[in-house]
Every structure is written in C-alpha cells, then in structure tokens.
C-alpha positions as CSV (number, residue, x, y, z in Angstrom):
1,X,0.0,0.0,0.0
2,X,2.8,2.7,0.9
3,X,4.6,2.1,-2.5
4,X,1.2,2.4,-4.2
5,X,0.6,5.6,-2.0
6,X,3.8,6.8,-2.9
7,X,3.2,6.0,-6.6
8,X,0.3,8.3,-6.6
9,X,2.0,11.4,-4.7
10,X,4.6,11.1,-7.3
11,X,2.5,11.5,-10.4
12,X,0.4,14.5,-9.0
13,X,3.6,16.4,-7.9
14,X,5.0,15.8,-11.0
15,X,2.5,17.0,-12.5
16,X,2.4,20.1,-10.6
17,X,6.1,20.5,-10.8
18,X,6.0,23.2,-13.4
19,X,3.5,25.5,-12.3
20,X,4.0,24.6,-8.6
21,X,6.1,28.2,-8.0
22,X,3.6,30.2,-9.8
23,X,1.1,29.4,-6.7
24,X,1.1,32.7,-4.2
25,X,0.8,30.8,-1.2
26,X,3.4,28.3,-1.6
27,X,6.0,30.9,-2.0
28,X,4.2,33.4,0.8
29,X,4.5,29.9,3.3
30,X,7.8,29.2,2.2
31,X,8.9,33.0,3.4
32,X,7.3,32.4,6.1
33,X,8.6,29.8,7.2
34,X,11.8,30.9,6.8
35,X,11.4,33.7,8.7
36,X,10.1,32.0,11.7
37,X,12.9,29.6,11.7
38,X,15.4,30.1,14.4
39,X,18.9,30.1,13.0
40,X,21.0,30.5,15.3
41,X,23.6,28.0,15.5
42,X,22.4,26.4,12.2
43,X,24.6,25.5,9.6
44,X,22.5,22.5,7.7
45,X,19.0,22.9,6.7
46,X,17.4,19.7,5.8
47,X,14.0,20.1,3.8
48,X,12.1,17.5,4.2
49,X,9.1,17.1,0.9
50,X,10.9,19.9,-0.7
51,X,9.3,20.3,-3.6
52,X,10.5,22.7,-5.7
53,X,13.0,23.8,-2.9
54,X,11.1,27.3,-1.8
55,X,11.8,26.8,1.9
56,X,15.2,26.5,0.9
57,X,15.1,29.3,-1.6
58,X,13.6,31.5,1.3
59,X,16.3,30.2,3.9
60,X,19.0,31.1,1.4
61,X,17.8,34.6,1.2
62,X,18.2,34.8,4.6
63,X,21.7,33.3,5.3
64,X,23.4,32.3,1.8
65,X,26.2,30.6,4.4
66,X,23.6,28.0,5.1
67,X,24.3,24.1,3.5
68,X,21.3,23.7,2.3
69,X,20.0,19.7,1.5
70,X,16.0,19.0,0.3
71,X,14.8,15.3,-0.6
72,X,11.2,14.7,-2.0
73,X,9.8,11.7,-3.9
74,X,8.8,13.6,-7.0
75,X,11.7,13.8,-9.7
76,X,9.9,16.5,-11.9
77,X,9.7,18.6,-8.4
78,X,13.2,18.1,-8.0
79,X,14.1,19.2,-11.5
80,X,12.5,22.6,-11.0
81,X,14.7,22.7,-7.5
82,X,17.8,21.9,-8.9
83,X,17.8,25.0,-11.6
84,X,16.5,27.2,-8.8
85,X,18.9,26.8,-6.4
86,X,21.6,25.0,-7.9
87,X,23.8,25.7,-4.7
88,X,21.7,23.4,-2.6
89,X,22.5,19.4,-2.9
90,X,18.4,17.8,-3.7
91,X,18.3,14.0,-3.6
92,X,15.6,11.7,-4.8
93,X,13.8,9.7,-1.4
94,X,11.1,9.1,0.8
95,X,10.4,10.7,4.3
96,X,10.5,7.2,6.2
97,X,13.9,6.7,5.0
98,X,15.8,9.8,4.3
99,X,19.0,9.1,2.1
100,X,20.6,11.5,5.2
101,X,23.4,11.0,7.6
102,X,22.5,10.2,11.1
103,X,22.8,13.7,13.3
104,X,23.6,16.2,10.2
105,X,21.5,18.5,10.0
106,X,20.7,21.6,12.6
107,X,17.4,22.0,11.2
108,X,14.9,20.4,9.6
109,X,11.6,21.6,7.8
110,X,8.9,20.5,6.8
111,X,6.0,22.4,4.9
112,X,2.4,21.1,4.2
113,X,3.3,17.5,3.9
114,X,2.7,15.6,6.9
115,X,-1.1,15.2,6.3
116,X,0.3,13.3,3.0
117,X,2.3,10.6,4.9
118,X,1.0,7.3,5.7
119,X,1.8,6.6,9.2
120,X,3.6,9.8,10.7
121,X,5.6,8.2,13.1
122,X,8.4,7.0,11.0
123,X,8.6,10.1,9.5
124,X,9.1,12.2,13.3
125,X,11.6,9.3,14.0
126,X,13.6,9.8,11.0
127,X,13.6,14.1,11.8
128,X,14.9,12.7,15.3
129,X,17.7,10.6,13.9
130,X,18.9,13.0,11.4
131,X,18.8,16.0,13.3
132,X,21.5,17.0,15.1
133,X,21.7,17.4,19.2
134,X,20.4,21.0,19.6
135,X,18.9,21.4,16.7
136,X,15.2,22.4,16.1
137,X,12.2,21.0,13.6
138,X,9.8,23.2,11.6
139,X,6.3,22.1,10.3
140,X,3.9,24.1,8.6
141,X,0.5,22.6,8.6
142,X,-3.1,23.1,7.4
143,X,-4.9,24.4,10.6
144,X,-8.6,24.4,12.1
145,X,-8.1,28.1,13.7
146,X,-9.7,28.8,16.7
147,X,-11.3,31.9,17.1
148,X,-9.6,35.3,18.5
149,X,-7.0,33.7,15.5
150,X,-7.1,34.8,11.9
151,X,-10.5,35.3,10.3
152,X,-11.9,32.1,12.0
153,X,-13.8,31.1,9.5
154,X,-14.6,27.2,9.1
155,X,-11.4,26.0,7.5
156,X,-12.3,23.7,4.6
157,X,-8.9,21.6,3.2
158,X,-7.8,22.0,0.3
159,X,-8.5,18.3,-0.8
160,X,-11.9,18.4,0.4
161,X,-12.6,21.7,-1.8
162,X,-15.4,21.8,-4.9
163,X,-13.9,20.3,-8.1
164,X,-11.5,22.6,-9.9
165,X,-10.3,24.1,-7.0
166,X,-7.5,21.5,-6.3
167,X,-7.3,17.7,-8.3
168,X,-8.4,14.5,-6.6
169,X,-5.1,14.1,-4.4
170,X,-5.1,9.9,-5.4
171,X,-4.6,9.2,-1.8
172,X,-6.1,9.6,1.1
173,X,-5.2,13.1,3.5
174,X,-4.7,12.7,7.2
175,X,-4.9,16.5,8.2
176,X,-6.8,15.9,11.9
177,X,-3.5,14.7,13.1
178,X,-1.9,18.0,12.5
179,X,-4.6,20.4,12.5
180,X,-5.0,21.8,16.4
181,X,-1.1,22.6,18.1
182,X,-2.8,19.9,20.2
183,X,-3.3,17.5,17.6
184,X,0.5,17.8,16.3
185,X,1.7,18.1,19.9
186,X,0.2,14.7,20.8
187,X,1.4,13.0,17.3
188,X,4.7,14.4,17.5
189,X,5.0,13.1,20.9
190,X,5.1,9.5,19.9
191,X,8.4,10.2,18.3
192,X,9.5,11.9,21.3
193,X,8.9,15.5,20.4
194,X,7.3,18.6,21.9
195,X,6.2,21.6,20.8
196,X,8.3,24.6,21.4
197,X,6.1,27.6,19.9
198,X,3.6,28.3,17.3
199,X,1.5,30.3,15.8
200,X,-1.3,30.8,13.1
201,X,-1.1,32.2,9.7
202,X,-3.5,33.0,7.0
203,X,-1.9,33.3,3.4
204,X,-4.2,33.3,0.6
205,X,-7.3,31.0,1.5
206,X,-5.4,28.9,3.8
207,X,-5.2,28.8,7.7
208,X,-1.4,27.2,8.6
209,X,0.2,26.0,11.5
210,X,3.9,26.7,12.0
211,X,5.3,25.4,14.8
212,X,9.1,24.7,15.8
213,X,9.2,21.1,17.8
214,X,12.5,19.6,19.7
215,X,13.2,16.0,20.7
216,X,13.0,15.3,24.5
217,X,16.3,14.6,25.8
C-alpha cells in the first residue's frame, strides 16, 4: 500500500512540478517559514518534501552561508529545484527513509506535507535521527483556527474543496493529526517530540500552522 501511495504522490507532484512556484501561497509559506525559523547555531538545513525547494530558496535569502540539502519523492519537483537553487544538494527519497546522515543536519523543515504521509511516526523518527543534538524541527501545517486567531472562518482543506479548485489528491489526506497545536503536539510526541512555539497564519485561503518542535532529551 505505501509504495502504491507513494506512486500516486509522485504522479500528481510531477505533475504540478511546473507550475507549482507560480502558486502565491506556496511561495508566501515558504517565506514564512523561513522567517520564523530560528537560525541560530544552524549550519545545515534539511528540507524534508521539498518540492520545488522554496523553503530553501527562502532560507538562502536569509543566510546564503547556510548548507542547504532537500529530498522529496517527486523527480519532476526536484528538477525545477535543482535550476533554482543549484547551490543546494536535492536527492531523490522518501520521508521514512531519508537518504541523510544520522545527526547532520541543525534544522529540519517540513511544509504542508505531513497530512500526506501514511503513518507519521516514522517520518518524526527519521527528523529525530537526522537532526543533530540542539537542533530544532519546523512544520507548517493546514490548521482548524480557533477563534480570536485569523478570520476564524470554518477551514475547509484544500482536498476536500469543490472540483476545480485543487485535483483528486489519489490518496487519502490525514490532516486531523496535525490540524490543532494539540493534535500535532500529541502526534509528534510519539516520536518523542514537543512543541516549542507556534502560531497561526492566513496566506491566501489557507489557515497554517507553524510550529518549531524539539526532541525530548
């Protein structure tokens, strides 16, 4: 089932790969993720589901000294990276087993993808085994905001939008594992991880989640 899964999120990100930077949001989210990010100390990003590479475009911006590595399952994503930041190394992989040295990176990131992995625990193990001691994780989820944040209107994602607004996915979302800072706090804890902050965005007609996490020692 998780090759078949993995089949299908390969086809539709590569077929998104060429107009996946023209999308406002994804390079808005990228920025901001960038700037939340806490770089101090860091040396090696590690983008996990990179994509087209915007989060590491964005950290670039910020610190060009940074070593910059992304992995994502989609070649035609990877394509588009590679010509945009050719600086940065991107190799060809899957979350559950990142083609990454154990302890090597000071900072890992994620961006919208966790709802798309199968089982999320071997994914927070793997952040845990490549990250190095000190360093920091960043997600960026799709988020039910509560109210006092944002707009609060009902949050409706994107996979469950009317037709047109976004293709069938091919495989099956798990966003209410992510969608409350309580929700990821209590996932992320079965890796061994707790949330350090947060807070709620709206970019475009999305509500996100961007939290920094840390392994318990």
């Amino acid at each position: 089932m998780t090759d078949e899964r993995n089949a299908a999120i390969r086809e539709r990100f590569d077929g998104r790969a060429a107009e996946y930077d023209d999308n406002a949001m994804h390079r808005a989210l990228a920025t901001a993720v960038a700037e939340f990010a806490d770089l101090d100390g860091v040396t090696t990003a590690l983008d996990v589901a990179t994509g087209t590479g915007l989060v590491l475009r964005a950290l670039a911006a910020r610190d060009p000294r940074l070593e910059l590595v992304g992995v994502d399952l989609s070649p035609g994503m990877l394509e588009v990276a590679r010509r945009a930041l050719p600086a940065a190394r991107f190799v060809e992989g899957v979350a559950e087993e990142l083609p990454v040295a154990d302890a090597s990176a000071d900072l890992v990131t994620c961006v919208t993808a966790l709802h798309i992995f199968a089982d999320p625990l071997p994914v927070f193990e793997e952040f845990a085994r490549v990250l190095a001691p000190e360093g920091s994780l960043v997600v960026a989820v799709f988020a039910e905001v509560p109210a006092g944040h944002g707009h609060g209107d009902a949050y409706t994602p994107p996979e469950q939008r009317p037709p047109g607004a976004v293709g069938a996915p091919g495989y099956e979302p798990n966003h209410a594992s992510f969608a409350t800072p309580e929700a990821l706090a209590a996932t992320a804890a079965l890796a061994g991880f707790v949330v350090t902050r947060s807070e709620f965005r709206t970019i475009e007609d999305d509500h996100v989640l961007i939290a920094e996490l840390a392994p318990v020692d």
